[in-house]
LUMLUMDREN-2810 file (N, C-alpha, C; in Angstrom, 1 decimal):
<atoms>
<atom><aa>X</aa><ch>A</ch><at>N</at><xx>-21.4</xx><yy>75.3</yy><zz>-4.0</zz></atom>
<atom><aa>X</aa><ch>A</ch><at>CA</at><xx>-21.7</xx><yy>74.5</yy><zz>-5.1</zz></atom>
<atom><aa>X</aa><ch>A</ch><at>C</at><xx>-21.2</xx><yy>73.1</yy><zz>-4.9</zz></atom>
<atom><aa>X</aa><ch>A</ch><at>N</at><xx>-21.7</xx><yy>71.9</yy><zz>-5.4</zz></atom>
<atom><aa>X</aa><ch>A</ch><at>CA</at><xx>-21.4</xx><yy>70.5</yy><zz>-5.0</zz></atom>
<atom><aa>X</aa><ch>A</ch><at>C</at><xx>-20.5</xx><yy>70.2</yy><zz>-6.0</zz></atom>
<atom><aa>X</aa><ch>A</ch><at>N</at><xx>-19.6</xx><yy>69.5</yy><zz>-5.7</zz></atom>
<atom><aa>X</aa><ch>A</ch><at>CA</at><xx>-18.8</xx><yy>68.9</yy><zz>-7.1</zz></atom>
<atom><aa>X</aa><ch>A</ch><at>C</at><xx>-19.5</xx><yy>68.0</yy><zz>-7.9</zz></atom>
<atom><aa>X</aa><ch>A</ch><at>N</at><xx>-20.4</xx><yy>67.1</yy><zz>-7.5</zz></atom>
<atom><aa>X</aa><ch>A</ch><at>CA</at><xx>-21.0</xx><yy>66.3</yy><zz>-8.1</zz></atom>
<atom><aa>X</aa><ch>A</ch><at>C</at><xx>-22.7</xx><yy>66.2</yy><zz>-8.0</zz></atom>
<atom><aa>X</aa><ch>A</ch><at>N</at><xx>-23.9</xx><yy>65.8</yy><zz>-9.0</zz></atom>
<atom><aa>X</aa><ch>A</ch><at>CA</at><xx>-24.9</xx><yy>65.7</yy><zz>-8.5</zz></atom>
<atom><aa>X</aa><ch>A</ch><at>C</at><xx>-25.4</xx><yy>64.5</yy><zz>-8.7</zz></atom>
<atom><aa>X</aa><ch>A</ch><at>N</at><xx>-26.7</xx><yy>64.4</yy><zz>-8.1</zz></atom>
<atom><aa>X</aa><ch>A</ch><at>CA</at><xx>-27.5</xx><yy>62.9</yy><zz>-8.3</zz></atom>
<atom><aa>X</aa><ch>A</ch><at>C</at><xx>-28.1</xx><yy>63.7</yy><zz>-9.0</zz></atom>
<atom><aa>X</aa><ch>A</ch><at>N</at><xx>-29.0</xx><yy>62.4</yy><zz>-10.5</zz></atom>
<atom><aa>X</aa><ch>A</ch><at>CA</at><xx>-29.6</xx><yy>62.6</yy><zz>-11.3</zz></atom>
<atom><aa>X</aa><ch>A</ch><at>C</at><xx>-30.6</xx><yy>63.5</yy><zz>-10.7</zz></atom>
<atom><aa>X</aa><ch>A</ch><at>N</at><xx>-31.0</xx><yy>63.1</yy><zz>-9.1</zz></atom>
<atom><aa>X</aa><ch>A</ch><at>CA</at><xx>-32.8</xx><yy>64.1</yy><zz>-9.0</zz></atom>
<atom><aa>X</aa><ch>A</ch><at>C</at><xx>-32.0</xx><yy>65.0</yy><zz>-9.0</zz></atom>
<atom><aa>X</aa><ch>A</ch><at>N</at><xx>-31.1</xx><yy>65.2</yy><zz>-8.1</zz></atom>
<atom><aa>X</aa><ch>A</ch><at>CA</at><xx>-30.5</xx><yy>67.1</yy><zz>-8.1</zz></atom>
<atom><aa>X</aa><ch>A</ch><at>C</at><xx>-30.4</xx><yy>67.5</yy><zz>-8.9</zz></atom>
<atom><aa>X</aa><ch>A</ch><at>N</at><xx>-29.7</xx><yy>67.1</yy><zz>-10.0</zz></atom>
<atom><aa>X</aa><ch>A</ch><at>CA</at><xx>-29.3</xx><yy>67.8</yy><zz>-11.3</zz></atom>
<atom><aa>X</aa><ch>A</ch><at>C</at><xx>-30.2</xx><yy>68.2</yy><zz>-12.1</zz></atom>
<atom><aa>X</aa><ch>A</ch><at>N</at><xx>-31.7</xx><yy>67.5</yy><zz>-12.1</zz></atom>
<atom><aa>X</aa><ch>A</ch><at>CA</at><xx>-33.0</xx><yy>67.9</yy><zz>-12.6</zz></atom>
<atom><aa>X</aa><ch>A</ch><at>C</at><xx>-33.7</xx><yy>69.1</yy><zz>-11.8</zz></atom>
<atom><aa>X</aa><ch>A</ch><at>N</at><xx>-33.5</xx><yy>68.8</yy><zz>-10.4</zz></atom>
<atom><aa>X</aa><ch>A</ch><at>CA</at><xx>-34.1</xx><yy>70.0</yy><zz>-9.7</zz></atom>
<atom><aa>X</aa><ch>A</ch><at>C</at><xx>-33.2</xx><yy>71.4</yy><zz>-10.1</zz></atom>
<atom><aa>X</aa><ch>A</ch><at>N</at><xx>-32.0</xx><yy>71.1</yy><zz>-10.1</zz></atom>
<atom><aa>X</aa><ch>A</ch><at>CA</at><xx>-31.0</xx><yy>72.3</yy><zz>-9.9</zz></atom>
<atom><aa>X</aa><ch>A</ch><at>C</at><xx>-31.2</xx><yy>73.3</yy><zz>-11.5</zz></atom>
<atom><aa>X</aa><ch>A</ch><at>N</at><xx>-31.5</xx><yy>72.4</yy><zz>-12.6</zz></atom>
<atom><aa>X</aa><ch>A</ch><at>CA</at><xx>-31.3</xx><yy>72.5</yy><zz>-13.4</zz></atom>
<atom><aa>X</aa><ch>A</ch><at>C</at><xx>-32.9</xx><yy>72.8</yy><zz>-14.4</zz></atom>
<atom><aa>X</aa><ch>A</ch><at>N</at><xx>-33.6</xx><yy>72.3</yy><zz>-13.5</zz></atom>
<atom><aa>X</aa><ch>A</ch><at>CA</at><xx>-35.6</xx><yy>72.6</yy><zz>-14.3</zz></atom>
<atom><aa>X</aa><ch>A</ch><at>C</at><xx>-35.6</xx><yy>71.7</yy><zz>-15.3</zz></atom>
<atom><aa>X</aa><ch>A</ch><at>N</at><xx>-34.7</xx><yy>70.5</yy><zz>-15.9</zz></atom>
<atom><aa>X</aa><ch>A</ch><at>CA</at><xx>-35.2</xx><yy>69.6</yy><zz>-16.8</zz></atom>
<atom><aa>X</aa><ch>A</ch><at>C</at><xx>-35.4</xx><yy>68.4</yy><zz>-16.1</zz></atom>
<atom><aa>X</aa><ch>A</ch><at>N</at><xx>-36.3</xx><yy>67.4</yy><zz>-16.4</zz></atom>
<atom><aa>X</aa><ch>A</ch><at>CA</at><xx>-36.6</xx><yy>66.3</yy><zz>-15.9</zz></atom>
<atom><aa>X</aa><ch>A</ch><at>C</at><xx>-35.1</xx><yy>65.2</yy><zz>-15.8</zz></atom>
<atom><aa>X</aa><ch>A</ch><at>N</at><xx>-35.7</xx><yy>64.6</yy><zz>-14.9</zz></atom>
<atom><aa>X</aa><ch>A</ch><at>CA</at><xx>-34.4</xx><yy>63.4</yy><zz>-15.0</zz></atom>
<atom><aa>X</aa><ch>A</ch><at>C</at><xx>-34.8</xx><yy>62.6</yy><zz>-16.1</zz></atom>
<atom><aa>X</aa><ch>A</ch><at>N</at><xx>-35.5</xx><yy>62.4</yy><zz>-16.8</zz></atom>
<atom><aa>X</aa><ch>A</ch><at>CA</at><xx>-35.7</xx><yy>61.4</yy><zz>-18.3</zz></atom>
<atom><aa>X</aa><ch>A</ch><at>C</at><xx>-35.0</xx><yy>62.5</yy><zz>-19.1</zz></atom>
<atom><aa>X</aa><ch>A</ch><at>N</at><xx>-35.0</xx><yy>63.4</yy><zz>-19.0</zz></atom>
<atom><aa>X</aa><ch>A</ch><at>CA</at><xx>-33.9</xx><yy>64.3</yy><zz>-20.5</zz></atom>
<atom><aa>X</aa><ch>A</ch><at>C</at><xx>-32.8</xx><yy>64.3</yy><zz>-19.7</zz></atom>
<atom><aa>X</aa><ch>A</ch><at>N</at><xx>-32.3</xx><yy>64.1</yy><zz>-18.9</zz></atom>
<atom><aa>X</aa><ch>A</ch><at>CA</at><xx>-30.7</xx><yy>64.2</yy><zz>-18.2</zz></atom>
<atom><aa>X</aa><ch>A</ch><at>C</at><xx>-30.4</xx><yy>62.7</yy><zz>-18.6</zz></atom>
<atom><aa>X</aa><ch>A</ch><at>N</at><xx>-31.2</xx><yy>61.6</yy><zz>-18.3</zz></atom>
<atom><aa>X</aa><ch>A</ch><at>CA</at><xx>-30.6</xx><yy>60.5</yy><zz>-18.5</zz></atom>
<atom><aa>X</aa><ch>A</ch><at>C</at><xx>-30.5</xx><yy>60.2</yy><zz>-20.4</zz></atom>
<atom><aa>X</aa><ch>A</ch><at>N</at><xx>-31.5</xx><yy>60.9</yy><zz>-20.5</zz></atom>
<atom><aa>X</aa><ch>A</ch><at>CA</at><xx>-31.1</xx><yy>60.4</yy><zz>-22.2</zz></atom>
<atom><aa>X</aa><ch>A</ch><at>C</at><xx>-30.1</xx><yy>61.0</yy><zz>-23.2</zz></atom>
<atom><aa>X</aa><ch>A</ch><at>N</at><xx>-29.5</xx><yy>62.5</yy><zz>-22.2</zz></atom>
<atom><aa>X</aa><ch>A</ch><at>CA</at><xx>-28.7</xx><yy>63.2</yy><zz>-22.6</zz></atom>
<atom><aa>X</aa><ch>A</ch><at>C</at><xx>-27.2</xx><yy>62.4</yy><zz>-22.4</zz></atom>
<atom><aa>X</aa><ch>A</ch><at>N</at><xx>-27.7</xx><yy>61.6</yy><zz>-21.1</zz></atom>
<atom><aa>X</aa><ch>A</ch><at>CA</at><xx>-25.8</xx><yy>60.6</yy><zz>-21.0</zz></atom>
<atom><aa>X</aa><ch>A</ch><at>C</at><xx>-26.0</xx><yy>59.3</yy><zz>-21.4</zz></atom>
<atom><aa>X</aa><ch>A</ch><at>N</at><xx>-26.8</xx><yy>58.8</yy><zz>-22.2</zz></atom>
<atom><aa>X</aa><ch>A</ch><at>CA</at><xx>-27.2</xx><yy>58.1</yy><zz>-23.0</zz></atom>
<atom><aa>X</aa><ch>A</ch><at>C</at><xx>-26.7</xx><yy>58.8</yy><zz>-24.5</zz></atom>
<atom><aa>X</aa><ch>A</ch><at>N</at><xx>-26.7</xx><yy>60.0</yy><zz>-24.9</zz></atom>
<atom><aa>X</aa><ch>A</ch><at>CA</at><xx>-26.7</xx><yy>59.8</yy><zz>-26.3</zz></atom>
<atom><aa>X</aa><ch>A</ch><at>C</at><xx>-24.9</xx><yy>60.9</yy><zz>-25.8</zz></atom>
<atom><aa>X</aa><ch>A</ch><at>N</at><xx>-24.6</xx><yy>60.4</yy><zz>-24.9</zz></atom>
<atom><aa>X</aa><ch>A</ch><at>CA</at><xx>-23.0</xx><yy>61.2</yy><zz>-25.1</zz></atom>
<atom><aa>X</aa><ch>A</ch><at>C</at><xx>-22.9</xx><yy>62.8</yy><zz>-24.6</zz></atom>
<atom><aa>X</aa><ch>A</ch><at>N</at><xx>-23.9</xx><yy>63.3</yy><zz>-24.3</zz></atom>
<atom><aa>X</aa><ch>A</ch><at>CA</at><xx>-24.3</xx><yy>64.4</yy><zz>-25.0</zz></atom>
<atom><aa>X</aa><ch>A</ch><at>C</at><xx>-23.9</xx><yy>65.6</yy><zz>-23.2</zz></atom>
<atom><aa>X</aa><ch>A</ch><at>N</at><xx>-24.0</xx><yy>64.3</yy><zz>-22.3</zz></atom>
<atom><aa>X</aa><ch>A</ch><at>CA</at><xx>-24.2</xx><yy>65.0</yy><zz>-20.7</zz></atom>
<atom><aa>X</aa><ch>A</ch><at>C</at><xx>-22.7</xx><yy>64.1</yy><zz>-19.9</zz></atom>
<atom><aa>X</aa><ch>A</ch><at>N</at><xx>-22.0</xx><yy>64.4</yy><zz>-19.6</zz></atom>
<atom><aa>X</aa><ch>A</ch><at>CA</at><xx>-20.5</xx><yy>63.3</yy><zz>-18.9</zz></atom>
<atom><aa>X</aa><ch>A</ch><at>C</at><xx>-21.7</xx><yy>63.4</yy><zz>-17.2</zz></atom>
<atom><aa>X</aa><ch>A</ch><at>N</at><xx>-20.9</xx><yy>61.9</yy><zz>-17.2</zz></atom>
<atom><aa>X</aa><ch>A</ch><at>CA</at><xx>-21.6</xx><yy>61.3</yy><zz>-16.0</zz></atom>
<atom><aa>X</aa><ch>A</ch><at>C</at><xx>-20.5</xx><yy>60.2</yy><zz>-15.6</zz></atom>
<atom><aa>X</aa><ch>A</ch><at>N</at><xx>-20.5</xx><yy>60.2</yy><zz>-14.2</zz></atom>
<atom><aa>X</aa><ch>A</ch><at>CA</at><xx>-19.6</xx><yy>58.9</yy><zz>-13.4</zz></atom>
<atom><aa>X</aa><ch>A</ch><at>C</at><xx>-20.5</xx><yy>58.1</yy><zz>-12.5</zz></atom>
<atom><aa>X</aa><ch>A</ch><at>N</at><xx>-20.1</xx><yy>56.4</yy><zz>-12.8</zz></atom>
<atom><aa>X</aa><ch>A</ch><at>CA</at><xx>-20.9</xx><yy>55.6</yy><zz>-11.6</zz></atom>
<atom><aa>X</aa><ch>A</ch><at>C</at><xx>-19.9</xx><yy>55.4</yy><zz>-11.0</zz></atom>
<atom><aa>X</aa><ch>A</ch><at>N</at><xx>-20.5</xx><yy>55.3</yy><zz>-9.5</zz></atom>
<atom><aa>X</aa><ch>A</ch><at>CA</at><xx>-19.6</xx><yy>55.2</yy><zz>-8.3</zz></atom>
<atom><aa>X</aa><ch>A</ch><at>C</at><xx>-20.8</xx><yy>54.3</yy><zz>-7.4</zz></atom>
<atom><aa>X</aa><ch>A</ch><at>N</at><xx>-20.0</xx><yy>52.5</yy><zz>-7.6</zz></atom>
<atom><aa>X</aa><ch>A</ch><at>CA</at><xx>-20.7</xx><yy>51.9</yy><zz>-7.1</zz></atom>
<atom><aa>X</aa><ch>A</ch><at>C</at><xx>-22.3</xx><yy>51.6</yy><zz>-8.1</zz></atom>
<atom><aa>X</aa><ch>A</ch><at>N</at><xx>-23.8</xx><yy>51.8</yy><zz>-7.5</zz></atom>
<atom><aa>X</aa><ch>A</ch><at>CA</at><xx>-24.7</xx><yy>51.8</yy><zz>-8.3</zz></atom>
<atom><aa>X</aa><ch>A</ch><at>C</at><xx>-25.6</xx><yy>53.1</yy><zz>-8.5</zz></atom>
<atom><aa>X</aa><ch>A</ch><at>N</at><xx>-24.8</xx><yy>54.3</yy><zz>-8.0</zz></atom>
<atom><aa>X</aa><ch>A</ch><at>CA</at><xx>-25.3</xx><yy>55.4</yy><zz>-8.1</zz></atom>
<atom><aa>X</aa><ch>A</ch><at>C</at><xx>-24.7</xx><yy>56.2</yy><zz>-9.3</zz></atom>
<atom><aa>X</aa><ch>A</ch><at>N</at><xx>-25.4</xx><yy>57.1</yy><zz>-10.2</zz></atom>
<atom><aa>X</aa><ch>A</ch><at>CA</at><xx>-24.9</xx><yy>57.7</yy><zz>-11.2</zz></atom>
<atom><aa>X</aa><ch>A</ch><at>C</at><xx>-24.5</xx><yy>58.9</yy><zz>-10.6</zz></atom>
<atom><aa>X</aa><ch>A</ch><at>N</at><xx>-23.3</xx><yy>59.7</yy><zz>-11.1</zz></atom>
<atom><aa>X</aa><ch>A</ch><at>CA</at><xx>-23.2</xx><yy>61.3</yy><zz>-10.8</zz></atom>
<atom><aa>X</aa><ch>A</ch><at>C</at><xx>-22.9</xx><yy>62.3</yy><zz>-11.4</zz></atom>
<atom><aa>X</aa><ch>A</ch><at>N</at><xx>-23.3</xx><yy>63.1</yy><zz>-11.5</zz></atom>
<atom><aa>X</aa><ch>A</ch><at>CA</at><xx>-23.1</xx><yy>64.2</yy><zz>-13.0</zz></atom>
<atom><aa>X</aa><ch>A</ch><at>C</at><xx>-22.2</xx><yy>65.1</yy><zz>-12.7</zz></atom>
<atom><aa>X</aa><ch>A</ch><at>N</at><xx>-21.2</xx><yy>65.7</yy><zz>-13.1</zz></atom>
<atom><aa>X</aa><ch>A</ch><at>CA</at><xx>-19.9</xx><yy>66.3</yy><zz>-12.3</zz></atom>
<atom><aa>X</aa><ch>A</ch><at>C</at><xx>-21.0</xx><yy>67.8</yy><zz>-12.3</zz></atom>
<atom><aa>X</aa><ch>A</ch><at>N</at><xx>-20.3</xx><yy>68.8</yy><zz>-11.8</zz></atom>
<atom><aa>X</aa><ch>A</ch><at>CA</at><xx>-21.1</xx><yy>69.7</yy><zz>-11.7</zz></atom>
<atom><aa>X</aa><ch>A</ch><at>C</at><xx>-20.8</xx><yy>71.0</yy><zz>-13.3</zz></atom>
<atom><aa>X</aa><ch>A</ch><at>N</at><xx>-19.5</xx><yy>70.3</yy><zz>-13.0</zz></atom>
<atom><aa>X</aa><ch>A</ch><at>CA</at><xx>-18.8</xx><yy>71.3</yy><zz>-14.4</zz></atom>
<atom><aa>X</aa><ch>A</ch><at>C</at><xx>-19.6</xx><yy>70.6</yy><zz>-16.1</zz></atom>
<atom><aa>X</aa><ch>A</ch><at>N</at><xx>-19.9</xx><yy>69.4</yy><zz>-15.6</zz></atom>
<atom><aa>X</aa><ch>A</ch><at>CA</at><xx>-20.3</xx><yy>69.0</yy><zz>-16.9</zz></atom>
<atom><aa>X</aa><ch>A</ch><at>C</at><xx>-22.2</xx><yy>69.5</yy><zz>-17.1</zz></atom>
<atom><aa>X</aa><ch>A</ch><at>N</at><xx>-22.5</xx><yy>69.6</yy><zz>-15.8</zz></atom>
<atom><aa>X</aa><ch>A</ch><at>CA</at><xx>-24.2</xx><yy>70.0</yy><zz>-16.1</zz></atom>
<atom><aa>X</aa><ch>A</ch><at>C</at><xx>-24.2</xx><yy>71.9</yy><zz>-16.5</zz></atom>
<atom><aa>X</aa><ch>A</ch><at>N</at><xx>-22.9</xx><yy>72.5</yy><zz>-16.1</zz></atom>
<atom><aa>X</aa><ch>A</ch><at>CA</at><xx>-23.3</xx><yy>73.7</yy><zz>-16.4</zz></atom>
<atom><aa>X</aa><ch>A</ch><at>C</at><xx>-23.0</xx><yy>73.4</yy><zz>-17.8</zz></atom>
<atom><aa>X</aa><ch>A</ch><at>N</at><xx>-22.2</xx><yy>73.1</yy><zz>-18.4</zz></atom>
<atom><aa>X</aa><ch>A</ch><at>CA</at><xx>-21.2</xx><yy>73.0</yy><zz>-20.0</zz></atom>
<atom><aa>X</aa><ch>A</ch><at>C</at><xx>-22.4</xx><yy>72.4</yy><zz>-20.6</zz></atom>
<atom><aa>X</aa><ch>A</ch><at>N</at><xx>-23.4</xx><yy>71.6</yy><zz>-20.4</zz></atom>
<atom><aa>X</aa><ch>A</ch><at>CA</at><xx>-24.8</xx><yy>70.9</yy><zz>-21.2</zz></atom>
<atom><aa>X</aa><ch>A</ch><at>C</at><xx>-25.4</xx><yy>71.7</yy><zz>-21.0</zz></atom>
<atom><aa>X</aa><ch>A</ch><at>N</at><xx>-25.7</xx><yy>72.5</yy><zz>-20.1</zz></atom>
<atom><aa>X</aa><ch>A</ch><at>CA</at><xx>-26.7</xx><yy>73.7</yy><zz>-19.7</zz></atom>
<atom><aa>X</aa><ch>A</ch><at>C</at><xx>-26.2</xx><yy>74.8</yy><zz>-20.8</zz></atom>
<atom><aa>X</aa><ch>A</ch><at>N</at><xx>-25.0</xx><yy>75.1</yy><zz>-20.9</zz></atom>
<atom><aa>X</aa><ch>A</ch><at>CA</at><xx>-24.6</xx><yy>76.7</yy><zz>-21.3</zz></atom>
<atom><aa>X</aa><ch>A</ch><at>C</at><xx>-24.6</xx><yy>76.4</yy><zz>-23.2</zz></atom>
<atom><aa>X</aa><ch>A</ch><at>N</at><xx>-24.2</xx><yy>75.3</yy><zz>-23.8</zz></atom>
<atom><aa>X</aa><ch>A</ch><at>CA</at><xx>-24.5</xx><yy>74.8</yy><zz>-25.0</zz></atom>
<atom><aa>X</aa><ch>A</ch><at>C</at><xx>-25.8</xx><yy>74.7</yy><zz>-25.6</zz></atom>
<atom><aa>X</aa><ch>A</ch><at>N</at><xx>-26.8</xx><yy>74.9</yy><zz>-24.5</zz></atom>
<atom><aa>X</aa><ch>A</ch><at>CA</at><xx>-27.9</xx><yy>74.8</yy><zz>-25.2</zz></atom>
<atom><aa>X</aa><ch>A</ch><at>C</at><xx>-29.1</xx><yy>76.3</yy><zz>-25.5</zz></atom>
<atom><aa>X</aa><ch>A</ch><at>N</at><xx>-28.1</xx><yy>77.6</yy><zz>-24.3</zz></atom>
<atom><aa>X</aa><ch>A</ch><at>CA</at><xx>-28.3</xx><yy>78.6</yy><zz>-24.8</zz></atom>
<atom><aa>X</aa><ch>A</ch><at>C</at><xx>-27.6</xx><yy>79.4</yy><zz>-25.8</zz></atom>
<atom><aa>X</aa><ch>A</ch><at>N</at><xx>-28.5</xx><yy>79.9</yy><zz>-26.5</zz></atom>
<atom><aa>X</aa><ch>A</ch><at>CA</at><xx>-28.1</xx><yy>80.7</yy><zz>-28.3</zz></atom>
<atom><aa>X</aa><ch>A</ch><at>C</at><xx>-27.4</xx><yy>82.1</yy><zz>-27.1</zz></atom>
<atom><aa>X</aa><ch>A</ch><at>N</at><xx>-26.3</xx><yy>82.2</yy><zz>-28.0</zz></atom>
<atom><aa>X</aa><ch>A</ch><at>CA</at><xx>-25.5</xx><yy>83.1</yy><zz>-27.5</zz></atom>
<atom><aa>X</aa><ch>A</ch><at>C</at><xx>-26.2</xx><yy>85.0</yy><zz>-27.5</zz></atom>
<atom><aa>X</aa><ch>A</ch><at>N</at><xx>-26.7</xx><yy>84.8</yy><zz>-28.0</zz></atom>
<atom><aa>X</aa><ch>A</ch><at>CA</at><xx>-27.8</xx><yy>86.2</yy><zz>-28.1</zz></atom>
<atom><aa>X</aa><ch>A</ch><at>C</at><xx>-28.5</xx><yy>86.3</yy><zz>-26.7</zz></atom>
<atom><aa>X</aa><ch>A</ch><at>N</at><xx>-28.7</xx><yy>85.3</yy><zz>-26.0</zz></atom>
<atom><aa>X</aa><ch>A</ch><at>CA</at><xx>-29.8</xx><yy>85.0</yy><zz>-25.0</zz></atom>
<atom><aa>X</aa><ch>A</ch><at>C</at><xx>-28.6</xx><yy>85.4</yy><zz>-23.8</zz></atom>
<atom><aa>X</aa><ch>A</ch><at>N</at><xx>-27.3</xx><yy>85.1</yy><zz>-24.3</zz></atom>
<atom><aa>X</aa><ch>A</ch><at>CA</at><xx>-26.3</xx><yy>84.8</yy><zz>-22.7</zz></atom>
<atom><aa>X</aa><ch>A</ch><at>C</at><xx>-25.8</xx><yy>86.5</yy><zz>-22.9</zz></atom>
<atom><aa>X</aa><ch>A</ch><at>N</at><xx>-25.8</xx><yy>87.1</yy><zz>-23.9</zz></atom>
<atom><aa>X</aa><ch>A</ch><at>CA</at><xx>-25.9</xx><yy>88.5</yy><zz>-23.3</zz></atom>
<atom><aa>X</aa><ch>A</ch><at>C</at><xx>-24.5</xx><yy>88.9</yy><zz>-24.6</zz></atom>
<atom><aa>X</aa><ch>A</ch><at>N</at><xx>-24.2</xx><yy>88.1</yy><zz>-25.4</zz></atom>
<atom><aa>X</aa><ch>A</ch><at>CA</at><xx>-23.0</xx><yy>88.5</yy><zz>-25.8</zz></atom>
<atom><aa>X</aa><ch>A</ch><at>C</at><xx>-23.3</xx><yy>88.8</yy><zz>-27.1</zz></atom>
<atom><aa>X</aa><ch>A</ch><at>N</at><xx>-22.6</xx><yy>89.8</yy><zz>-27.9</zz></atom>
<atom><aa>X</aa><ch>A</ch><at>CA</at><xx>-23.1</xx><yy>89.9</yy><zz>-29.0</zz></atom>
<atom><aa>X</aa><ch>A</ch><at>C</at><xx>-22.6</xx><yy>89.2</yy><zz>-30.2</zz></atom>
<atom><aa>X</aa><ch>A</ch><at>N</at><xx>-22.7</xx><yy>89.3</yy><zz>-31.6</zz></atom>
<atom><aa>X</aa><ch>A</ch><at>CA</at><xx>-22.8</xx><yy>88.5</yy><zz>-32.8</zz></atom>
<atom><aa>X</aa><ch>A</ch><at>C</at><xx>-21.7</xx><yy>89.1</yy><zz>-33.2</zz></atom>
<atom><aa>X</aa><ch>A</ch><at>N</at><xx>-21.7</xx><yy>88.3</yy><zz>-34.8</zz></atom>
<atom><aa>X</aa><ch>A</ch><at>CA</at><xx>-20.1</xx><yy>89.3</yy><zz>-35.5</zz></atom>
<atom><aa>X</aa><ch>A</ch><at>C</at><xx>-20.9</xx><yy>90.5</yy><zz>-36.4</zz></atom>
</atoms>
């Protein structure tokens, strides 16, 4: 697994477009680092955007 991704990876790796990844570190929502003029998405931060947006019913765990 990479420590960090480029916006296209992080859309490939991930099946949402790079216009919802960019608007997601635009609204706070996705942590991102520039290095130089490249953006990079840590890898811990695209699973943690990824795993918040599944309903916990879906990730296998149950309710109270």
């Amino acid at each position: 697994m990479a420590i960090t991704y480029s916006l296209a990876k992080a859309a490939e790796e991930s099946g949402l477009s790079q216009r919802t990844l960019r608007y997601a570190i635009e609204r706070g929502e996705l942590a991102s680092v520039r290095v130089g003029r490249r953006r990079l998405i840590p890898a811990g931060a695209l699973q943690k955007f990824l795993l918040r947006e599944i309903p916990r019913a879906e990730m296998g765990e149950e309710g109270e």
